[in-house]
C-alpha positions in Angstrom: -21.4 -1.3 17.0 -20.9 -4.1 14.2 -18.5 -5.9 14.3 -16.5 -4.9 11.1 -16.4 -1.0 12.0 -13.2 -1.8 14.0 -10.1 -3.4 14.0 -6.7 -4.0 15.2 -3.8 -2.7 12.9 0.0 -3.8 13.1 2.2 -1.9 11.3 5.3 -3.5 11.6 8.6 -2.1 10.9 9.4 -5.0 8.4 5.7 -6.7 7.6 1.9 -5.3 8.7 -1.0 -7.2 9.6 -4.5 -5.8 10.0 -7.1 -8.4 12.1 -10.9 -7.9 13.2 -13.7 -9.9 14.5 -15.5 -11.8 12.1 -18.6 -14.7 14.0 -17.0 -13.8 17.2 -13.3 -14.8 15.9 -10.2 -12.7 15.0 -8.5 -13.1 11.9 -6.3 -11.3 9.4 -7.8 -9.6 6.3 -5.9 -10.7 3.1 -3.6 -7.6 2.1 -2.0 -9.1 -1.3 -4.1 -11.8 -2.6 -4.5 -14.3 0.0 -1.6 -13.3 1.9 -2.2 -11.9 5.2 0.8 -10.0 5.5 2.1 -7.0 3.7 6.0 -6.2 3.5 6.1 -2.4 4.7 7.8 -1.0 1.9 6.4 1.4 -0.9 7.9 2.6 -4.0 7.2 5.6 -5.8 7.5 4.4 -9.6 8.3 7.2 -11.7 7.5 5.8 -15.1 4.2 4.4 -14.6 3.6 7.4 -12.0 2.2 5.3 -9.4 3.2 3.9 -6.3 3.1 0.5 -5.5 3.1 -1.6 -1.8 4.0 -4.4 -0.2 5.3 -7.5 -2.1 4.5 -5.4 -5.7 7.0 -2.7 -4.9 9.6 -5.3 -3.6 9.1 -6.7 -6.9 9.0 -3.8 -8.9 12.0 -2.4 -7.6 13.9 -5.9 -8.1 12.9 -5.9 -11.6 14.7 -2.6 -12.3 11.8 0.0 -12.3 12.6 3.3 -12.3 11.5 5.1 -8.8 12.2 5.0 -5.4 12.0 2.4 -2.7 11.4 3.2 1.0 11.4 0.5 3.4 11.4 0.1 7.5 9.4 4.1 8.1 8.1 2.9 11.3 11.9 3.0 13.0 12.0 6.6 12.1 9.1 7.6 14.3 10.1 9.6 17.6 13.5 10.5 15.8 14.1 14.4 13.9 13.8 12.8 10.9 10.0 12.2 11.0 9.8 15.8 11.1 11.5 16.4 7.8 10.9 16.1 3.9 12.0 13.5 1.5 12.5 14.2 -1.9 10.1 11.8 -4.3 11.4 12.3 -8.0 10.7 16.5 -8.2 8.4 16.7 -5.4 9.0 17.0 -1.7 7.0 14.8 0.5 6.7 14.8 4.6 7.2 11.2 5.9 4.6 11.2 7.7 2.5 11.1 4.6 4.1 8.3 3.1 3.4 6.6 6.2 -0.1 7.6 5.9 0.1 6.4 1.9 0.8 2.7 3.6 -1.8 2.9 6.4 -3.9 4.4 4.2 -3.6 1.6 1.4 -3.7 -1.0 4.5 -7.0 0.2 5.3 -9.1 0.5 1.8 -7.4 -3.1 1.1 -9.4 -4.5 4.3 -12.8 -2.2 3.6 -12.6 -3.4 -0.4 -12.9 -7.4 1.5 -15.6 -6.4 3.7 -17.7 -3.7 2.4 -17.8 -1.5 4.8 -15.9 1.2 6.1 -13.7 0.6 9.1 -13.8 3.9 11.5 -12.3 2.2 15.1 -8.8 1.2 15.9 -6.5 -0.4 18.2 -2.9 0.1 16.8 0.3 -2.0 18.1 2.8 0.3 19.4 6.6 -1.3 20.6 6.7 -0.7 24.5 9.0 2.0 23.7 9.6 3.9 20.1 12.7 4.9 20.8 15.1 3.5 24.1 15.0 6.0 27.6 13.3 8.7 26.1 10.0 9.1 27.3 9.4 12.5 25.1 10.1 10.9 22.4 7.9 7.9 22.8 4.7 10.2 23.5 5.8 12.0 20.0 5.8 9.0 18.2 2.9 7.9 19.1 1.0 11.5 19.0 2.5 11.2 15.6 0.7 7.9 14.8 -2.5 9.0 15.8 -2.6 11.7 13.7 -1.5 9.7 10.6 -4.0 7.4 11.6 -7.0 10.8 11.8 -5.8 11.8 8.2 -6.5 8.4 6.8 -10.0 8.4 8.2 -10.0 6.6 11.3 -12.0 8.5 13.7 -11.7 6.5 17.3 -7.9 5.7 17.9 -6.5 3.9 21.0 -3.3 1.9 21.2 -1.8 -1.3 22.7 1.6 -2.5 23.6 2.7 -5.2 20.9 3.2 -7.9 23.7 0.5 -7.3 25.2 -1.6 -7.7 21.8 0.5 -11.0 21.6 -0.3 -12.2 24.9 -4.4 -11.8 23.9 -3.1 -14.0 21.3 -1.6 -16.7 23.7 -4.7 -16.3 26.1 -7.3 -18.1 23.7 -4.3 -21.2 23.3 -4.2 -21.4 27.4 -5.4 -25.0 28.7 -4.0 -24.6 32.2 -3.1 -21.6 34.9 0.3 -20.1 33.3 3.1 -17.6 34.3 4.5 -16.9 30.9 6.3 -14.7 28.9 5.7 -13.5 25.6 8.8 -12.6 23.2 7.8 -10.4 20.8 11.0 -9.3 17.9 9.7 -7.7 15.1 11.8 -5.8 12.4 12.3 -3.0 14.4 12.0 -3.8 18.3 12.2 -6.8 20.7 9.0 -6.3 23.1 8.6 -8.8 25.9 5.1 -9.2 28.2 4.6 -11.7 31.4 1.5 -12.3 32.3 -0.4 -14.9 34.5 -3.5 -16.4 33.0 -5.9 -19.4 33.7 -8.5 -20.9 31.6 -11.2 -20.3 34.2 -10.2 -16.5 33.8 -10.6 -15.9 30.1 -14.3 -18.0 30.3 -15.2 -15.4 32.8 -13.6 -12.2 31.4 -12.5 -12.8 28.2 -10.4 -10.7 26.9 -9.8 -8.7 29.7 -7.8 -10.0 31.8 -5.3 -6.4 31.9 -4.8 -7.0 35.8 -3.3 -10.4 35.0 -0.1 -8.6 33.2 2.7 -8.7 35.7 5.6 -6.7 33.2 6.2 -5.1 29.5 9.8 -4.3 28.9 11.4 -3.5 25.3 14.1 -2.5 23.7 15.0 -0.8 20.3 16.5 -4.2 18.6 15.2 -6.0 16.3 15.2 -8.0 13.1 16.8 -4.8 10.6 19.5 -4.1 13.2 20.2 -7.7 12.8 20.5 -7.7 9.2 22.7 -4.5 9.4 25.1 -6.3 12.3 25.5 -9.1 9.2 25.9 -6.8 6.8 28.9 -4.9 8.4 30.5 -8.1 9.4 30.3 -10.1 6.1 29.6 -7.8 3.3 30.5 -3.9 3.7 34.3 -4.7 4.0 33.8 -5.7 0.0 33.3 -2.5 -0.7 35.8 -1.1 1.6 34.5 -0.3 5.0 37.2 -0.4 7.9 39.8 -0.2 5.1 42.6 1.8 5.1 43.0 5.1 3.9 46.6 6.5 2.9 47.8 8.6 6.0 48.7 6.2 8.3 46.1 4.9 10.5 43.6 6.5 9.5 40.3 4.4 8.0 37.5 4.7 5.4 34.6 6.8 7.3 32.4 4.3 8.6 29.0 6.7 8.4 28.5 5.7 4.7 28.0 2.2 5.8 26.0 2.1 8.6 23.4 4.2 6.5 23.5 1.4 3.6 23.0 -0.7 6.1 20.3 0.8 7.3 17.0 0.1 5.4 15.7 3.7 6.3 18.5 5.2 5.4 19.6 4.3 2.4 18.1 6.6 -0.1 19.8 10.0 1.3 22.9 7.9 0.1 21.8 8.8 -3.7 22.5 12.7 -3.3 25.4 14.5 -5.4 26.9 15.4 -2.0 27.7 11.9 -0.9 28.7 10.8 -4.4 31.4 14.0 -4.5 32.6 12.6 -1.3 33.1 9.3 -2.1 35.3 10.6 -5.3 37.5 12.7 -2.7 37.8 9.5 -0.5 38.8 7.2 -3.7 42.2 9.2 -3.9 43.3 8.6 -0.6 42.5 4.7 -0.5 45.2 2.5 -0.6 42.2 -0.1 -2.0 40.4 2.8 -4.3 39.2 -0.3 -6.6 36.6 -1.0 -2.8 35.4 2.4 -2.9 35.0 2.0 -6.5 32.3 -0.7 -6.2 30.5 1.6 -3.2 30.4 4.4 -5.5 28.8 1.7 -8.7 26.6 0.5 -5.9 25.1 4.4 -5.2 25.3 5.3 -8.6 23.1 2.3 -9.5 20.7 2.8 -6.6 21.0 -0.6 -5.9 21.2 -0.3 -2.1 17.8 -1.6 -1.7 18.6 -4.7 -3.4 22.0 -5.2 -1.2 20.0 -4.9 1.5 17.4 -7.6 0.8 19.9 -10.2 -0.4 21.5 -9.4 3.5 18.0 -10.3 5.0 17.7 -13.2 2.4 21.2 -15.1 3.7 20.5 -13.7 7.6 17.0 -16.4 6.6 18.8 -18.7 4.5 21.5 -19.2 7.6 18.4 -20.5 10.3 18.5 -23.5 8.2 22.3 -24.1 6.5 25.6 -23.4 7.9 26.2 -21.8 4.9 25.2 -19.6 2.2 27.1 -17.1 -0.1 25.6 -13.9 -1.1 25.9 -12.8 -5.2 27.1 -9.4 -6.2 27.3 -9.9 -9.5 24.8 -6.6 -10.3 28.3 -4.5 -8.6 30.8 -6.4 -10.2 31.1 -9.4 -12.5 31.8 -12.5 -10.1 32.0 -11.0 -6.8 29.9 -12.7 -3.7 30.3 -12.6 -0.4 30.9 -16.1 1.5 28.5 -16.3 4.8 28.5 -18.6 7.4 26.2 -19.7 10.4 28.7 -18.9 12.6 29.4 -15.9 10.7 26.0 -14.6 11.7 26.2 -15.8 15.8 29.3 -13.6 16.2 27.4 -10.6 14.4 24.3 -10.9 16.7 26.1 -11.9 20.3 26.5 -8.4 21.4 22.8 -7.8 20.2 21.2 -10.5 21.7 22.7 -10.1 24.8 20.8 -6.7 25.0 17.6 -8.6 24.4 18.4 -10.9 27.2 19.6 -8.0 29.6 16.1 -6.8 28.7 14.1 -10.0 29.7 15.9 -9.8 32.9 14.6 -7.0 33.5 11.3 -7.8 32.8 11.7 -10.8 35.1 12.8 -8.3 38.0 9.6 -6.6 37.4 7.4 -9.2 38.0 9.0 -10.0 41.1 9.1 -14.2 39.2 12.5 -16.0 38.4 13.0 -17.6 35.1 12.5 -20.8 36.4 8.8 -20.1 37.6 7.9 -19.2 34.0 5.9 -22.0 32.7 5.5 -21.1 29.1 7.0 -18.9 26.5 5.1 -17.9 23.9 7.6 -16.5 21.0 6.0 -14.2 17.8 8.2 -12.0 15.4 9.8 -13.1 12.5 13.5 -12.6 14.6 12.7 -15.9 16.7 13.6 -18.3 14.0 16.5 -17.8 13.9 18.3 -20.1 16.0 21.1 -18.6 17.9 18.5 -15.8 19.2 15.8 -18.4 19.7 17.9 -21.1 22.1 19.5 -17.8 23.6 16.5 -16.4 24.6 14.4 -19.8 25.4 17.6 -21.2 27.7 16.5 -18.0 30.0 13.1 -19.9 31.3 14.3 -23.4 31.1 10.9 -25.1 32.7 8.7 -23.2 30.2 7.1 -24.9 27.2 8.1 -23.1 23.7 4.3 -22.0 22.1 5.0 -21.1 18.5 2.6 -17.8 17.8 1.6 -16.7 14.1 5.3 -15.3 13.6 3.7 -12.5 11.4 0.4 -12.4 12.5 -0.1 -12.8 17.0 0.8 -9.5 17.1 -2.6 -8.7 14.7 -5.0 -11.1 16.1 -4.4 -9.8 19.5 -4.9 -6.4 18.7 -8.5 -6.9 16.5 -9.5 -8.7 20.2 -8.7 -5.7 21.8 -10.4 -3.8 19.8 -13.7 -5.9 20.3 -12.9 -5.5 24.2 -12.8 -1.9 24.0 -15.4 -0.8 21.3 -18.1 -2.8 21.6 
């Protein structure tokens, strides 16, 4: 089989990569110019009547288009909701076929660059979809394959996302390693240990499975982060935990957590929610909060809020402080961040993660100390607090920087050389 007729795909819950074998190398097709990465976001744009992806629809919804944005799909799969409709200006659409509109795009994007069709794939998949629910896992990923037959692909196998990572780490390996690979991505935090030599990977490369010691994961990752930061720091401006008028009794907190919630945020726009939010506005004892909730909806601006969150959650790895502008709710108003700000609203988080590594740890039957090097992928692990946290649990180990965005791809077009060809 050529070379180019397969590939590895990484759809990410925040960015997507797509790698394959090019002179006996892996590397990542160009999805938006000469960008490697594409944003996994879509909007439907109901003037033009088109839809646009990645870093186009970002900026086309920023720029006030008239449509819909949807954002972070992939944390929906293995939950009811994949099952149901969405509405799409007058039209009803499943969600898995806007998934399959991404993939789909993902996929002519890379055959346009190579000029030929690409019918084999190995896709990423988080150790688990969704947290102690092994039914649900084998749905969502039942689920991806069929998105994946619709869209053309006609030999489909998957691959932990660590695992991919750790293919990755094998080709940097200059000496016999026990090391761990920390994976957080938008949607999950995925960790691999494996053991691995030099001398291995000339004999067997790429296939060194019986090397893999543990995979562990957990349903954390870089949204729930920015939704943690938005509760703390910025939802109280528009009135969550406030009080309501009968004594002890505060503003429903639902509301919130779905603006917070990148997936969620569009079933905020219907007439339901809006009528409930007017109720809600007499009984506040702050009713000018509620009002800039209910300009916020009314505008559809929820997208926006949210990306301004995930901007400062950024801007905060490298100041101590940064102040978020709301000025598109209400003239003047901002919302005052600091590093320490954003510690507090990931401890409880990030002690998950770590509870998580532990585990993994138990599983190999290896103590942190033994682990030699720690090979760290995922947007999520530059940021500091989560990346000395999680480091300070293997203190002996060297820190290998991975492509943040892109391991998890590279890995996964090996794999698909390994088993394909």
């Amino acid at each position: 089989m050529a070379e180019a007729t397969c590939c590895g795909l990484d759809f990410g819950t925040s960015n997507s990569t797509l790698g394959l074998m090019e002179k006996g190398k892996a590397t990542l097709v160009p999805m938006e110019g000469e960008e490697v990465t594409i944003p996994s976001a879509l909007f439907f744009d109901f003037e033009e009547h088109a839809v646009h992806y990645g870093r186009d629809a970002i900026q086309t919804y920023l720029e006030g288009g008239e449509g819909r944005m949807m954002r972070a799909l992939k944390s929906i799969l293995g939950t009811p909701t994949m099952q149901e409709f969405t509405m799409v200006g007058s039209e009803r659409k499943p969600f898995t076929a806007v998934l399959g509109l991404f993939l789909q795009q993902m996929k002519a994007r890379a055959e346009a660059r190579i000029g030929e069709e690409l019918t084999h794939v190995v896709m990423g998949r988080p150790v688990q979809f969704v947290d102690n629910n092994p039914g649900a896992d084998r749905e969502a990923e039942q689920t991806m394959r069929a998105i994946a037959q619709d869209v053309g692909f006609t030999e489909i196998e998957f691959e932990f996302e660590p695992v991919a990572a750790a293919r990755d780490f094998q080709q940097l390996a200059t000496q016999e390693e026990i090391a761990l690979i920390i994976d957080i991505g938008g949607g999950t935090s995925d960790f691999t240990i494996l053991k691995v030599s030099p001398s291995d990977l000339q004999e067997h490369p790429g296939n060194s499975r019986d090397q893999i010691l543990a995979n562990t994961g957990i349903h954390i990752g870089g949204t729930d982060f920015d939704r943690w930061l938005s509760l703390a720091s910025v939802m109280p401006l528009l009135g969550y935990q406030s009080p309501m008028s009968k004594e002890g009794r505060l503003m429903p907190v639902g509301y919130y957590h779905d603006l917070a919630t990148w997936q969620k945020i569009n079933f905020l726009y219907d007439h339901k929610t809006h009528s409930e939010l007017r109720y809600l506005r007499k009984e506040a004892r702050e009713p000018m909060l509620l009002d800039r909730l209910i300009k916020l909806l009314e505008l559809r601006e929820g997208h926006r809020l949210a990306l301004s969150v995930e901007q400062s959650k950024v801007t905060l790895s490298d100041q101590q402080e940064t102040e978020l502008l709301l000025s598109f709710i209400e003239q003047g108003l901002r919302a005052g961040i600091s590093r320490a700000d954003l510690i507090e609203s990931l401890e409880d988080g990030t002690e998950r993660i770590k509870r998580t590594i532990a585990e993994a740890l138990a599983m190999a039957s290896v103590s942190g100390e033994a682990i030699t090097a720690v090979f760290l992928t995922g947007g999520s692990t530059k940021v500091p607090y989560i990346r000395q946290s999680l480091t300070g649990m293997v203190p002996n180990a060297k820190v290998i920087e991975g492509d943040a965005f892109g391991s998890v791809g590279i890995g996964l077009a090996l794999e698909a050389q390994r088993r394909f060809q």
